[in-house]
N, C-alpha and C positions, 0 to 999 in steps of 0.2 A: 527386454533382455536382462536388466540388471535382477528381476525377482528369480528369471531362469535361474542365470549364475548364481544367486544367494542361495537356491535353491540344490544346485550339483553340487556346491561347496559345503553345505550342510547333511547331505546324502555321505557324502565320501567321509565327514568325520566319525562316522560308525560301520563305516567298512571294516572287515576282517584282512588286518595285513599282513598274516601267515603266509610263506613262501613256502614251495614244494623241495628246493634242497637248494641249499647255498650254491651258487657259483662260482665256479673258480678262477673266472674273470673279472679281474681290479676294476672297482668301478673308480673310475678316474675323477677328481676333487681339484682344482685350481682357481684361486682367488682372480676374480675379473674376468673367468671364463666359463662359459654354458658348458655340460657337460652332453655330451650328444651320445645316445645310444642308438647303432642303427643294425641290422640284419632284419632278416625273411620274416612274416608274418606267422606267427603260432611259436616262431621260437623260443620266447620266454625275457622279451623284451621289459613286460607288464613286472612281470613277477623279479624282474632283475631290480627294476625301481623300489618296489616293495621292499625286497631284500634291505634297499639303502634306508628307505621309512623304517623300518622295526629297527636297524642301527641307529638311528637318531633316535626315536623314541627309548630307547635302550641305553642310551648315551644322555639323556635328561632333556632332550629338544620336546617341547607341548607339540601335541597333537596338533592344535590349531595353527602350528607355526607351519605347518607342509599342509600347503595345496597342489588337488591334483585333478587336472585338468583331460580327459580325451577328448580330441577334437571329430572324432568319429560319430559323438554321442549324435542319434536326431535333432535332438532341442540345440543343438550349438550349428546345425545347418544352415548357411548361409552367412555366417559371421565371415566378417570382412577388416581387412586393417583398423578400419575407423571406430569400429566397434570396443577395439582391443581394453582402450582406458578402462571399457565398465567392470574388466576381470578386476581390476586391482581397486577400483571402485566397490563393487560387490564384496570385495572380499577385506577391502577395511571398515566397510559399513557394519560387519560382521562382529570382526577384531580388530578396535581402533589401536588398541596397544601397541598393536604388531608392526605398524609402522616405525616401534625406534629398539624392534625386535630383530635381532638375526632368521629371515624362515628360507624356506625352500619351496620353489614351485616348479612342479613337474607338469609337464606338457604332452601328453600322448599323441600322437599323427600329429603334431604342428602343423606339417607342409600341406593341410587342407585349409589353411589362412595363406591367401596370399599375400606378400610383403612381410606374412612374420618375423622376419627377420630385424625388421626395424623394431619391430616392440620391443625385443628381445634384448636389442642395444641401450634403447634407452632404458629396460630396468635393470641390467648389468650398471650402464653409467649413472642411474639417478638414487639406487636403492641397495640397499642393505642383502639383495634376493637372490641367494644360489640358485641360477634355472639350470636343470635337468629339460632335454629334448629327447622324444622317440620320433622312430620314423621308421615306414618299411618302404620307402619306394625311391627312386631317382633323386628325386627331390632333397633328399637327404644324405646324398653320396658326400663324401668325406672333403673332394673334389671344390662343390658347389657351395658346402657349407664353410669351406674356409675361405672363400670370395664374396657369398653373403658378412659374415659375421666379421671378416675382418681381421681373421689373424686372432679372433673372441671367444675360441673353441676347441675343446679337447673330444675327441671320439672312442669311444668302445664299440665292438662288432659282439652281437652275441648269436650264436648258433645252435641248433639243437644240442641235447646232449652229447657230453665226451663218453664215451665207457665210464672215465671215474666218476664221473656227476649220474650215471646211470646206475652203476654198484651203489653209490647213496642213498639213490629214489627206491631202489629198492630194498634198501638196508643188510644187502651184502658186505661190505663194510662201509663203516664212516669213516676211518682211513687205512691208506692202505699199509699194510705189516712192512717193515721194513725187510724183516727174512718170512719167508711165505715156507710152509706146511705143504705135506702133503695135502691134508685136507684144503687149504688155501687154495693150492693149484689146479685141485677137483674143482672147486666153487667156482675159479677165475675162466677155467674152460668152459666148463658150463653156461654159464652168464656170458660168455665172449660169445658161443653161439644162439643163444637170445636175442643179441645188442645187434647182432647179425643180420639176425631176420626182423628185429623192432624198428631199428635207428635209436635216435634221437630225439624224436617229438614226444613230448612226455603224456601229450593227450591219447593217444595209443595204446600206453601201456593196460590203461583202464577196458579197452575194449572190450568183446565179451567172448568175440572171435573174428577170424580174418578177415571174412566179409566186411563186418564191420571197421575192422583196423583200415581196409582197403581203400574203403569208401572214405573215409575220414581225410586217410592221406592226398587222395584224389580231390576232394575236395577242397586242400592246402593249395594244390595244384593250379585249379581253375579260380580259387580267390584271387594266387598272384597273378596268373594271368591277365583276368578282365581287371582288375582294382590298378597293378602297378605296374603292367605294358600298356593294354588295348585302351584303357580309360586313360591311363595317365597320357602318354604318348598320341593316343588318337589314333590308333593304326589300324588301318579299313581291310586292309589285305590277310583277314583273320585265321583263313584257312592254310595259307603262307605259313603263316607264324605257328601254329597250331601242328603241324609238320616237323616243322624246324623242330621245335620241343622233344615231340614224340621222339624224333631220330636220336636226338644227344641222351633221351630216358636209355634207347637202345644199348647192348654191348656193345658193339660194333662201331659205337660214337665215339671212344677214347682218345681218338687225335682224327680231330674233324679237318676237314678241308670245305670249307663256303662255297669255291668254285666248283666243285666236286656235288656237292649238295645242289648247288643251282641247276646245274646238267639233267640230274635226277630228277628234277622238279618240273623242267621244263620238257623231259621229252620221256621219263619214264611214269610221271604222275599228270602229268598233262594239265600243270597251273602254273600260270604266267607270276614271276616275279623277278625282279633287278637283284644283281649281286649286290648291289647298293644296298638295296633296304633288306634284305637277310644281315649285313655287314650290321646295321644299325639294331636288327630285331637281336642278333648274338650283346650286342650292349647292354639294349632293354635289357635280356635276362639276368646280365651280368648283374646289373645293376640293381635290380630288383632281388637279388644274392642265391637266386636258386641254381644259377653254373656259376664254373669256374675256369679258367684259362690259364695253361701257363704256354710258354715260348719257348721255343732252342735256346740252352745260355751260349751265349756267341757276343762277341765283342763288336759282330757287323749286324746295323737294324737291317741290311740286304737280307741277310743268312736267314734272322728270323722273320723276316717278311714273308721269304718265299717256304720257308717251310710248316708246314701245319701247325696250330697249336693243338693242346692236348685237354681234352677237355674232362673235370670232375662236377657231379652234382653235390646239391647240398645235405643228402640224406641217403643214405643207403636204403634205410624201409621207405622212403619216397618212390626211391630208383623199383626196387621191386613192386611198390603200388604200382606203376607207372610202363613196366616194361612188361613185354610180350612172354619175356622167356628170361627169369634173372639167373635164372639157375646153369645159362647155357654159359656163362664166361663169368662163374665166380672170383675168376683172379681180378678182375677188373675192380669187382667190388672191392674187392679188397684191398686194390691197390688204391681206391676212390678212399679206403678207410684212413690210408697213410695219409693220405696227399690232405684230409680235412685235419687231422690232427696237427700235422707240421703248420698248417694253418690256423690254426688254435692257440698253438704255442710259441705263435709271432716271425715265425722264416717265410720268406722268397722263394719260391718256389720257381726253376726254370727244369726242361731235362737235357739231356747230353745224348748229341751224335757222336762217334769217338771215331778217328780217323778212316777206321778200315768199315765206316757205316755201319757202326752196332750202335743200341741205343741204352741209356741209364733212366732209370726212369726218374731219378729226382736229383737235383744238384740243390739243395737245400742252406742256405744262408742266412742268419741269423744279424740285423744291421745292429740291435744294443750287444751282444754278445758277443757278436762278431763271428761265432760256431759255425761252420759250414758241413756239411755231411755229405754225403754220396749212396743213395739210397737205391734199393734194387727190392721189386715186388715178388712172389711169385708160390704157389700156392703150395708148393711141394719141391725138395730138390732131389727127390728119390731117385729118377731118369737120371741117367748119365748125360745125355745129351742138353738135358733143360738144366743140368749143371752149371754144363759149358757154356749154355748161349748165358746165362744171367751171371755169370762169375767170372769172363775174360775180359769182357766190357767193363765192369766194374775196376777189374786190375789195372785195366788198359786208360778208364778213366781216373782214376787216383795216381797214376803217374803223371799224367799230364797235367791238373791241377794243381796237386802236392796235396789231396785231403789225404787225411790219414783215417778219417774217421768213418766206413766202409759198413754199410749193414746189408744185410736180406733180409727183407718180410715174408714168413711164410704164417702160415696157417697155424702149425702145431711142432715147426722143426727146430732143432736147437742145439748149437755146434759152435767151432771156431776154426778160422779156416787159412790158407796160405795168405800171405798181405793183411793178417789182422784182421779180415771180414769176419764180424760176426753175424752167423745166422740166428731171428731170433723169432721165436711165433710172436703172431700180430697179438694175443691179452695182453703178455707179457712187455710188449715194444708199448702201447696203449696205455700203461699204469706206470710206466717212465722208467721201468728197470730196465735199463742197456746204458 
């Protein structure tokens, strides 16, 4: 094991650590604490770490002072707790210096050692050694790793691309103008519906055409599935689960009901499975970060127990690899586009029933800023009627709370309206002008 290890440790010191476009996500730095990066597989976890390699190397830190470790590699299968000494073994047999040197070691999939977490503490408490942790599965939920580690750990989430990390890759702009052009506004539309139909996976963008794009993303798909539910979890009930998925890819997933689903399963698909383990397979996904859930805000866990949560995936061009017909309830998308950015930019995410039973689709709170908003999706508010239902509720919901802070997402429309709601198209809401 130790010639392996000398052996990845020497590979990696003439790896190429060029990143595809900075991130706009803080990669998080605390003395006596691992720094954990965790979201979906393909999303740019790898290249997040990187980004922080070419800052140290860039900042005067030796090459040799950062090791980096995948624990995914073949030649590292089967490594086990015990094993763990020969990394730091192999890697001062290397560079003896380094031992009364400041370095860094990065850890890729960790959670394929089990008990790493013990290693992890004692070169936190024995050694001089910033560790960096990735992870794409359960195992590394924010939850678990601050029960493992101890209170020894700070986390970042990284997701596919934002829009603005997307106008980068593609050198639309490298930042954005602070007063926007007509031309500006052309480019921004444009590119909003690109980002539309691409997502966020930045390996897509390369494709040559849809088919291809299709497959690729499909493929993201059934990696997290068997890799970080069916393997990690053990879940025998494959075709249950495999269901389940499909349905929340669907339009018509946006506020799921379990029991509702189970019903369907049982008498309209003719496959046996417990409301229990659907309850437990919506986690796995959770978990594994390809859905998302939010709840009724409601001060009673009653209220939100019994009413549906609302469910977002992690990609828009996923959602469209993935569904039957995306094209039949674009608002969803769209409204899937809000709801990941608010999530990007650190809010809570709950939505609001409002008295007379109308719905807000996002009561949005912000716990360092404290900002809260009141957010309403909707693709167009040309109809009179699609006026009313998405702009009374809204009214009706900011009196009741006191937000003052009132939008509409639409598509491409843009106004100001009674109570201060501004309507504002999704580019423009995306690149943070509102």
């Amino acid at each position: 094991m130790l010639e392996i290890l000398r052996k990845i440790i020497l590979e990696f010191q003439s790896k190429d650590l060029s990143y595809i476009v900075k991130r706009e996500q803080m990669f998080p730095v605390l003395a006596g604490k691992a720094t954990v990066i965790t979201g979906m597989r393909r999303a740019g976890k790898t290249s997040f770490c990187y980004q922080k390699m070419r800052e140290l190397l860039d900042s005067g830190t030796n090459r040799n002072q950062i090791l980096y470790l995948n624990f995914e590699d073949d030649r590292l299968s089967g490594l086990q707790l015990k094993d763990c000494q020969n990394i730091l073994d192999a890697y001062y047999s290397l560079y003896p210096d380094n031992r009364k040197r400041e370095c860094w070691f990065f850890f890729d999939e960790v959670q394929n050692v089990d008990g790493w977490e013990r290693f992890v503490r004692r070169l936190l408490d024995t050694t001089d050694i910033h560790i960096v942790l990735t992870g794409s599965s359960s195992k590394l939920l924010t939850a678990e790793i601050s029960t493992a580690m101890r209170g020894r750990s700070i986390n970042a989430e990284i997701m596919p691309f934002s829009f603005r990390e997307y106008l980068q890759y593609h050198h639309v702009f490298d930042t954005i103008p602070e007063y926007l052009s007509d031309d500006d506004i052309a480019y921004l539309r444009h590119e909003m519906e690109n980002y539309f139909q691409l997502g966020g996976f930045p390996e897509v963008y390369g494709a040559p055409d849809l088919s291809t794009r299709i497959k690729i993303l499909q493929e993201y798909n059934d990696l997290v599935m068997f890799k970080d539910v069916i393997e990690r979890h053990k879940v025998t009930n494959t075709v249950a689960l495999r269901l389940l998925l499909n349905a929340l890819y669907q339009s018509n997933a946006q506020k799921f009901s379990v029991s509702g689903f189970s019903k369907t399963l049982s008498t309209g698909m003719q496959v046996k499975c417990s409301k229990a383990d659907l309850l437990e397979f919506m986690d796995y996904l959770e978990e594994a970060f390809i859905v998302f859930r939010t709840a009724l805000h409601s001060r009673s866990e009653k209220a939100k127990m019994v009413n549906p949560n609302k469910v977002y995936m992690i990609d828009v061009g996923l959602v469209r690899a993935m569904d039957d017909d995306p094209e039949a309830n674009k608002g969803w998308l769209l409204e899937n586009l809000v709801y990941l950015h608010l999530h990007r930019t650190g809010f809570d995410v709950d939505y609001v029933i409002t008295s007379d039973r109308k719905e807000v689709d996002f009561y949005a709170s912000n716990k360092i800023t404290h900002e809260k908003q009141l957010i309403q999706v909707s693709w167009s508010l040309a109809d009179a009627e699609t006026r009313k239902r998405e702009i009374t509720p809204l009214l009706k919901a900011g009196k009741s709370t006191g937000i003052k802070k009132m939008l509409v997402v639409t598509w491409n429309e843009e106004e100001t309206l009674e109570g201060g709601i501004q309507v504002i198209p999704i580019w423009k809401y995306l690149i943070g002008h509102c």
